[in-house]
N, C-alpha and C positions, 0 to 999 in steps of 0.2 A: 406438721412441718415447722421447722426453729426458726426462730425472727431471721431478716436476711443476714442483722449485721453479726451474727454466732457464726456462720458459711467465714471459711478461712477465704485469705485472700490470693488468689493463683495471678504471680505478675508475668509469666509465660503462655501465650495463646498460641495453642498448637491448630489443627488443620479440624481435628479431633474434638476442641472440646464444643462444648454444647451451651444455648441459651433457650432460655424459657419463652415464650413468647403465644398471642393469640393468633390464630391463623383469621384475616379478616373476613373470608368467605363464608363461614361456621361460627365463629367465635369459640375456637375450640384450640385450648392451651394444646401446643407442641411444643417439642424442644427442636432447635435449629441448630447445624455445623455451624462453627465459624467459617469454613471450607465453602459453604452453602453462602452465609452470608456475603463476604469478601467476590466470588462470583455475580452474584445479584446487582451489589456496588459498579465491581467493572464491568458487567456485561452491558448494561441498562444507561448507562456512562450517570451515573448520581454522584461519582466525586469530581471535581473541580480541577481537571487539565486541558489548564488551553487550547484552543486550537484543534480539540479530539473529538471526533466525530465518533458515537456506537454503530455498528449494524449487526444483523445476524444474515450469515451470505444461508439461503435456499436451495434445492435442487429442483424444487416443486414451483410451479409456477401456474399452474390452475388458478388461483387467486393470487398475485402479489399484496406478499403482507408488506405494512407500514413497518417500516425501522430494516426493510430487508437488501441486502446484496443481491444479484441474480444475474443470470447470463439472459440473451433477448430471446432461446430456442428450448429456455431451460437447462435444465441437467446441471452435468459441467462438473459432479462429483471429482474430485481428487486431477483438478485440472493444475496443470504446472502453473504458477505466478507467470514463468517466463513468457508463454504465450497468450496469456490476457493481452489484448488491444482495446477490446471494448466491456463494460459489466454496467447493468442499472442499477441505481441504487434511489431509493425513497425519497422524496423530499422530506422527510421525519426522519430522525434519530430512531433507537428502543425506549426511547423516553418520550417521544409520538411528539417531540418539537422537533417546528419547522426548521431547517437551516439551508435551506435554499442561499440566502446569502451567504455565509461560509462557503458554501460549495464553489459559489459563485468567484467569491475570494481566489479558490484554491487554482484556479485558470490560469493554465503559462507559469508553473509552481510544480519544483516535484515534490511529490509527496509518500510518504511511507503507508502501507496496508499491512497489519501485523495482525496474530491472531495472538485474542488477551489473552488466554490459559497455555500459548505456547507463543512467546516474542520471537523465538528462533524460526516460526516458520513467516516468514513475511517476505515484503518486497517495496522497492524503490521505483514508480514511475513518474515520468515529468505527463503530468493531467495538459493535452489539450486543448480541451472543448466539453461542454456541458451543452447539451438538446432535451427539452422535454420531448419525448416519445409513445409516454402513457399517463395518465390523470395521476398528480403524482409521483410522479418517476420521471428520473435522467438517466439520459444514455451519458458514461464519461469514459470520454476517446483518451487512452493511454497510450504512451510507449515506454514501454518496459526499460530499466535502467540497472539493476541488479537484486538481486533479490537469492532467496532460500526456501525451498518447498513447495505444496501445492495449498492451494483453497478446499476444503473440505464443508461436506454439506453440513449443518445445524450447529456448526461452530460461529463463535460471536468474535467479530473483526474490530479494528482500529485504524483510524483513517484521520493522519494529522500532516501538517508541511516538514519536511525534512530540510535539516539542518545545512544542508547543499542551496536550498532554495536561496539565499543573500552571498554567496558566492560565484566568483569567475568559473566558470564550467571548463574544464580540459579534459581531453583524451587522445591516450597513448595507441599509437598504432602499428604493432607487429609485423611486418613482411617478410616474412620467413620463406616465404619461398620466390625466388627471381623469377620478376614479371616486368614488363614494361607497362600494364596498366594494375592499378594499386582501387578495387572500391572501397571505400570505406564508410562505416555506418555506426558514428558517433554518435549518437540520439543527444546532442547537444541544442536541440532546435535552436539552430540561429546559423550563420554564413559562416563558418569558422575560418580563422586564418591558420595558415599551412603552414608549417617548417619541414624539410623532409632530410633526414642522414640516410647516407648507405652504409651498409656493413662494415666499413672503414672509419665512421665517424664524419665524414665530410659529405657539408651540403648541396644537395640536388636539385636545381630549379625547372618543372614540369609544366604543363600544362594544369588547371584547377577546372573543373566542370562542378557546381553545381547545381546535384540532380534537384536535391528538394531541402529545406534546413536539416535531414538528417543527417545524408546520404552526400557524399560526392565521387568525384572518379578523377583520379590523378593520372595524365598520359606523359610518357618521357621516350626519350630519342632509343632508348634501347632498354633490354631487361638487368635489373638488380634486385638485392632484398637490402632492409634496410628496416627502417622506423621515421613515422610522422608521427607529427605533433599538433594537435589543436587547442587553440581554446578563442 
C-alpha cells in the first residue's frame, strides 16, 4: 500500500465514495459509504442543530426501544401525519440522552416531525401536552396543523419548533357553501377573534360560540357563504 500522502486528492464527495476505517466490534478494517456515514450523523442526531430532537418511529412495540417514536396499540405503519393526535416517544434521543426537558420546552409550541432521509415527508403540529405513560416514555397530545405524507416504520424522524411558534397565529375560513351556521376548526389553540365577509365583501356580525380553543361555531340570522378570519 503507498504512503497516504501519494493518494491524489478528490475535493468532490459523492454518495459513492468510500473511507477506510476499523469496525469497533471486531477491530476489523472496512471501508464505509460516505452515504453510510452522512446517515449515521443524522440519524443518531451527532451534528449540532438546535432545538433537534432524533427518533426512529417503530411498528413493533413488544419492547419499546430508547431513542423510539411509537403509536400506544403499536403498528401504525404508513399512518397519514394528518391523523396523528397522539404518538410516544422516549425520554432518550438515538444518542440515549435524556431530553425530557426539551420536550418539556416544546408544550404549547408547534412543532415540525420530518423524516431526515426524506424532509418532504413531514408535518406541522401545535404539541399540547406531554404525560408519562410508560418507564421512560411520553404520550405527546398533537393537533395536527399541516403537513405532507405518512410516518413509516424503521425510518429515523426529526422533531424541532417550527418557525410559526414566535408568531401571531391566523386562519382563513372558506364558506362555500350558504349556511346560516359556519363550524370552524382553526387549530389555533387560543379564543380567536372573528371577522366574518360574505360573498359580497361586506361585514357580517353573528353570534360566536366557543366550543373548545380550536373549534368554534358562528350562528347568524339567515344563510350566506362568505370567509372568516382569525387570529
Amino acid at each position: 500500500m503507498a504512503r497516504i500522502e501519494k493518494y491524489n486528492i478528490d475535493n468532490k464527495v459523492t454518495d459513492y465514495d468510500k473511507f477506510i476505517g476499523t469496525d469497533s466490534a471486531g477491530n476489523v478494517t472496512r471501508n464505509y459509504r460516505a452515504s453510510s456515514i452522512a446517515d449515521y450523523l443524522n440519524n443518531y442526531g451527532k451534528i449540532g442543530i438546535g432545538g433537534q430532537v432524533s427518533y426512529k418511529f417503530t411498528a413493533n412495540i413488544t419492547q419499546r426501544a430508547l431513542g423510539s417514536l411509537s403509536f400506544a396499540g403499536g403498528s401504525g405503519d404508513n399512518t397519514a401525519f394528518s391523523s396523528i393526535t397522539s404518538i410516544y416517544a422516549s425520554k432518550y434521543n438515538t444518542s440515549s440522552v435524556v431530553i425530557s426537558d426539551l420536550l418539556s420546552y416544546y408544550v404549547d409550541k408547534q412543532i415540525f416531525i420530518f423524516q431526515l432521509d426524506n424532509p418532504n415527508n413531514f408535518a406541522e403540529y401545535l404539541l399540547n401536552g406531554i404525560s408519562i405513560v410508560e418507564t421512560d416514555f411520553f404520550d405527546l397530545s398533537l393537533t395536527f396543523v399541516a403537513g405532507n405524507g405518512n410516518i413509516q416504520d424503521d425510518k429515523y424522524y426529526g422533531i424541532l419548533i417550527s418557525a410559526n411558534t414566535n408568531t401571531d397565529k391566523t386562519y382563513r375560513h372558506v364558506q362555500s357553501v350558504s349556511s346560516d351556521t359556519w363550524t370552524i376548526n382553526h387549530n389555533l389553540n387560543k379564543y380567536a377573534s372573528v371577522t366574518v365577509q360574505d360573498s359580497a365583501g361586506s361585514i357580517v356580525i353573528g353570534e360566536i360560540t366557543y366550543n373548545n380553543k380550536n373549534t368554534i361555531t358562528l350562528t347568524f340570522s339567515g344563510a350566506f357563504s362568505g370567509e372568516a378570519h382569525l387570529n
